[in-house]
ChimeraX commands (.cxc) that place a marker at each C-alpha (Angstrom):
marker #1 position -7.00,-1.18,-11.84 radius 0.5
marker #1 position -3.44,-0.40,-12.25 radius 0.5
marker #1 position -1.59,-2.87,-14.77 radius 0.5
marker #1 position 2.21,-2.93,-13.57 radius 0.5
marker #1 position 4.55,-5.86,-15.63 radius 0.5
marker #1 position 6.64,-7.37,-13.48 radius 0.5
marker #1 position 9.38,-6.10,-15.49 radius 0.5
marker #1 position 8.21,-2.16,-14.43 radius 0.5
marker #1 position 8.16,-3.38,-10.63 radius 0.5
marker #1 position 11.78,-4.71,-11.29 radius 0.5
marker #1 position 12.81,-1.84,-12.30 radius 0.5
marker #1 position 11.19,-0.08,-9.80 radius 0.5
marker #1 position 12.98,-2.12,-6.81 radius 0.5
marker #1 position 16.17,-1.45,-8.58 radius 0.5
marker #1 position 15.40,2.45,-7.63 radius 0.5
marker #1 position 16.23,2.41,-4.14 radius 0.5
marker #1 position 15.73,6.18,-3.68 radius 0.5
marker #1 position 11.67,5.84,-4.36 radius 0.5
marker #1 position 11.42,2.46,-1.86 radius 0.5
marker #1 position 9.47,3.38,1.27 radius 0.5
marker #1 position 8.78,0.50,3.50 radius 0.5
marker #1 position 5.73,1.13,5.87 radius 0.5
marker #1 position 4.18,-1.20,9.17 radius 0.5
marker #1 position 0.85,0.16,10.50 radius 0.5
marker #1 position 1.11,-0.64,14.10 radius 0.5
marker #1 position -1.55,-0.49,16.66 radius 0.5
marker #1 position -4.07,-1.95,19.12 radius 0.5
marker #1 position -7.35,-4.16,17.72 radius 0.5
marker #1 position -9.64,-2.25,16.33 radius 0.5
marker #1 position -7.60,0.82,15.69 radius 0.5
marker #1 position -8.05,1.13,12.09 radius 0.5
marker #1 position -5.29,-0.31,10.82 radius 0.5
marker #1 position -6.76,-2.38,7.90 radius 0.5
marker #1 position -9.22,0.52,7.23 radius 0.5
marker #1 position -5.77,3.06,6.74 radius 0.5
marker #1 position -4.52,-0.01,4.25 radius 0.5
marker #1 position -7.77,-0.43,2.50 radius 0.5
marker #1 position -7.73,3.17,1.77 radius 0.5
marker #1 position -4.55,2.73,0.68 radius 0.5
marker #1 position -5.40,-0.24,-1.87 radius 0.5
marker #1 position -7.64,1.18,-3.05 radius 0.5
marker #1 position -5.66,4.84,-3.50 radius 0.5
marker #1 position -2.80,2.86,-5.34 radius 0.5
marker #1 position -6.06,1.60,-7.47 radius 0.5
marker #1 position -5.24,-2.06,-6.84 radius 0.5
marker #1 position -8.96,-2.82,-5.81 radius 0.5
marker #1 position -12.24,0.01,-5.86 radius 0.5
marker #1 position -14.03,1.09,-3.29 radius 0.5
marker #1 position -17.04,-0.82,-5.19 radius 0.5
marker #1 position -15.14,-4.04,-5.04 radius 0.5
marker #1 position -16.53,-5.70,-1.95 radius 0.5
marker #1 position -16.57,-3.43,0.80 radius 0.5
marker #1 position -12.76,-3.83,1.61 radius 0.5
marker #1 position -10.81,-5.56,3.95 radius 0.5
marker #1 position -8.11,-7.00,1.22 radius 0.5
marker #1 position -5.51,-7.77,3.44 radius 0.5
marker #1 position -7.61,-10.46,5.57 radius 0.5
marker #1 position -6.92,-13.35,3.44 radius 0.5
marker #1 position -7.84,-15.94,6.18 radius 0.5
marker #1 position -10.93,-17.21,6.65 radius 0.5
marker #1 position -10.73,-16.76,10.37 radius 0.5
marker #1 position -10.09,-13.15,9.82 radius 0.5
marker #1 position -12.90,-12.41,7.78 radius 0.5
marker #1 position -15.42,-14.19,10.03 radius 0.5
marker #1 position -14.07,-12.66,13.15 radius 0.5
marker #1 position -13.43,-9.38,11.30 radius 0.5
marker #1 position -10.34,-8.82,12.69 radius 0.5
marker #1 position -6.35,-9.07,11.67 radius 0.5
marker #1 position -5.21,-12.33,13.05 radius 0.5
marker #1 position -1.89,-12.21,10.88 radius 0.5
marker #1 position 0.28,-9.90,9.81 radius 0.5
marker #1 position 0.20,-9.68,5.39 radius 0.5
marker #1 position 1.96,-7.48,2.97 radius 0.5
marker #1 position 1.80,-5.98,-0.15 radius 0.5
marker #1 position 3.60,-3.66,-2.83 radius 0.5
marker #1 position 1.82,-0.62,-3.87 radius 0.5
marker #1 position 2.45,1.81,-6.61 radius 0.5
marker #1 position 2.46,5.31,-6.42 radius 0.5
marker #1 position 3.04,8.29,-9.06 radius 0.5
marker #1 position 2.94,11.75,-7.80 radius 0.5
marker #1 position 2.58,15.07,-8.73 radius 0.5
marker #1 position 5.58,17.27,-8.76 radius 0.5
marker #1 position 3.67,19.68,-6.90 radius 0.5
marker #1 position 3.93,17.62,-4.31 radius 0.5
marker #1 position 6.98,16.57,-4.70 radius 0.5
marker #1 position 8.57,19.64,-4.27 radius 0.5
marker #1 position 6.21,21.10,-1.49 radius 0.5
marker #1 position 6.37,18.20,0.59 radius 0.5
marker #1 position 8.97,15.67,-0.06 radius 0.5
marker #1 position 12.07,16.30,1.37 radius 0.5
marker #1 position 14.02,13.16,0.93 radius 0.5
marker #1 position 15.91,12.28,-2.00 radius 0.5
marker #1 position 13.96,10.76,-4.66 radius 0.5
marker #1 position 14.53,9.70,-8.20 radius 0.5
marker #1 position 11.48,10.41,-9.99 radius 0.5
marker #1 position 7.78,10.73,-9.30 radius 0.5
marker #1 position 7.18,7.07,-9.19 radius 0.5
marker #1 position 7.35,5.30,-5.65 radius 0.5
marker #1 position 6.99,1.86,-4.69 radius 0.5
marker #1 position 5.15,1.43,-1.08 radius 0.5
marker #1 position 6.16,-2.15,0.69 radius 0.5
marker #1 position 3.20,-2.20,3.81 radius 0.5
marker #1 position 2.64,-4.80,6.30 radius 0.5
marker #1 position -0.62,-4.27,7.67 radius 0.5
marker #1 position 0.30,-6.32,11.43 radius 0.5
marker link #1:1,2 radius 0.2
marker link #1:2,3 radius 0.2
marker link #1:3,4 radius 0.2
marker link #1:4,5 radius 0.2
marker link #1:5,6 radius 0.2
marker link #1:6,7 radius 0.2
marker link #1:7,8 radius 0.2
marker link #1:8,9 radius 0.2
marker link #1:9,10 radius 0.2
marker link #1:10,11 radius 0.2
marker link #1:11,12 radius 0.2
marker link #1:12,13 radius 0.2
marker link #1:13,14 radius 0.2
marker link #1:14,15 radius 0.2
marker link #1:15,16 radius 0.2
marker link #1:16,17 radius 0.2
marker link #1:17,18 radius 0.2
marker link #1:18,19 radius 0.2
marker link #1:19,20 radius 0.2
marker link #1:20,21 radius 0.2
marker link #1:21,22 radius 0.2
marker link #1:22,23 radius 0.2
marker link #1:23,24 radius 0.2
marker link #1:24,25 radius 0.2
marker link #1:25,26 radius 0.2
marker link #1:26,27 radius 0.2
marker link #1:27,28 radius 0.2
marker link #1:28,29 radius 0.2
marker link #1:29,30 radius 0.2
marker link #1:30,31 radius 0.2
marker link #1:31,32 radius 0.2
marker link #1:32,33 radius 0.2
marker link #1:33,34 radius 0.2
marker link #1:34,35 radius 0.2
marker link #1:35,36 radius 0.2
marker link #1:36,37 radius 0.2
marker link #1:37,38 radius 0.2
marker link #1:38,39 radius 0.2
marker link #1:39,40 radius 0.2
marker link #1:40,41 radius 0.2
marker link #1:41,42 radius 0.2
marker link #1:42,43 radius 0.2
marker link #1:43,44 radius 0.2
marker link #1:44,45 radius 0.2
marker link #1:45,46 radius 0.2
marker link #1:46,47 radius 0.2
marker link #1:47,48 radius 0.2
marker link #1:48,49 radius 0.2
marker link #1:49,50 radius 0.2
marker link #1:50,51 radius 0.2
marker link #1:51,52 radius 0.2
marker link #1:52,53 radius 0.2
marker link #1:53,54 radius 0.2
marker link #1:54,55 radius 0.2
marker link #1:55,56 radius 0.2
marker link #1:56,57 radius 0.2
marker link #1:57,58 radius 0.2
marker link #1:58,59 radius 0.2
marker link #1:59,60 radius 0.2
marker link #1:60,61 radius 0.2
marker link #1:61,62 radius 0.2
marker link #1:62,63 radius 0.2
marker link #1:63,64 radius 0.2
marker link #1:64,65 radius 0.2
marker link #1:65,66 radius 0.2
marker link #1:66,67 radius 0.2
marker link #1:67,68 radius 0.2
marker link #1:68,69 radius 0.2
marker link #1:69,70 radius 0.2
marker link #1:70,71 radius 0.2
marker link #1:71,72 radius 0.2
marker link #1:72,73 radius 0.2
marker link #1:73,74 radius 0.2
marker link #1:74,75 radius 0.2
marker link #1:75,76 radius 0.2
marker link #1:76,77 radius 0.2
marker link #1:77,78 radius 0.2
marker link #1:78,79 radius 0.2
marker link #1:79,80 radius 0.2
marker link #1:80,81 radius 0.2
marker link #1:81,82 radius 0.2
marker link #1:82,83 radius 0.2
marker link #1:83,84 radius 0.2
marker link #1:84,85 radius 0.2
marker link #1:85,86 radius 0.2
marker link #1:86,87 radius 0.2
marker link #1:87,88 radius 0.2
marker link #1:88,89 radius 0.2
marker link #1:89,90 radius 0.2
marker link #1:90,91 radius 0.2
marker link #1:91,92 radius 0.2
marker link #1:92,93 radius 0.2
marker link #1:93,94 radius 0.2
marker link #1:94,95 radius 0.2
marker link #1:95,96 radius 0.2
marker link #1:96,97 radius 0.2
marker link #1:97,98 radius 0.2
marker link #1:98,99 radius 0.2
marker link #1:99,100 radius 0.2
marker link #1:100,101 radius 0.2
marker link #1:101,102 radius 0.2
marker link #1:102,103 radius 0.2
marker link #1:103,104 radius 0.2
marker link #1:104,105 radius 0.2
view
């Protein structure tokens, strides 16, 4: 699991260059909160062996039904190579490190 402070994520948001602010968008059953489980569990904020997913339905309705009833959010945390950087990024940046804001809707 990745242990941020809240002083790192500060500092972080103060780096506006390395802020990318995502909404996955799309009809029921589309994906959409298997994209942002893979992506929890990429920025290593859950594992894959941690119960099967599904970390954004926080309501109970939600996880009975097994659907997204309301949109949530969450920050993610991302550090990339600078291989990649340079062969695919081609927005300013600051650094390696980027903080992800994602609404899954």
């Amino acid at each position: 699991m990745v242990d941020l402070s809240i002083k790192k994520v500060e500092d972080m948001m103060k780096n506006q260059l390395n802020i990318r602010n995502i909404s996955v968008i799309a009809h029921v059953d589309h994906g959409k909160s298997t994209l942002t489980d893979t992506l929890v569990i990429k920025a290593k904020i859950a594992s894959q062996e941690s119960g099967g997913g599904r970390y954004m339905d926080t309501r109970a309705d939600e996880q009975e039904r097994g659907i997204t009833i309301k949109s949530t959010a969450i920050s993610m945390h991302f550090e990339l190579p600078e291989s990649v950087l340079k062969g695919h990024l081609n927005q300013k940046h600051n650094g390696n490190e980027f903080l992800i804001n994602l609404i899954d809707s």
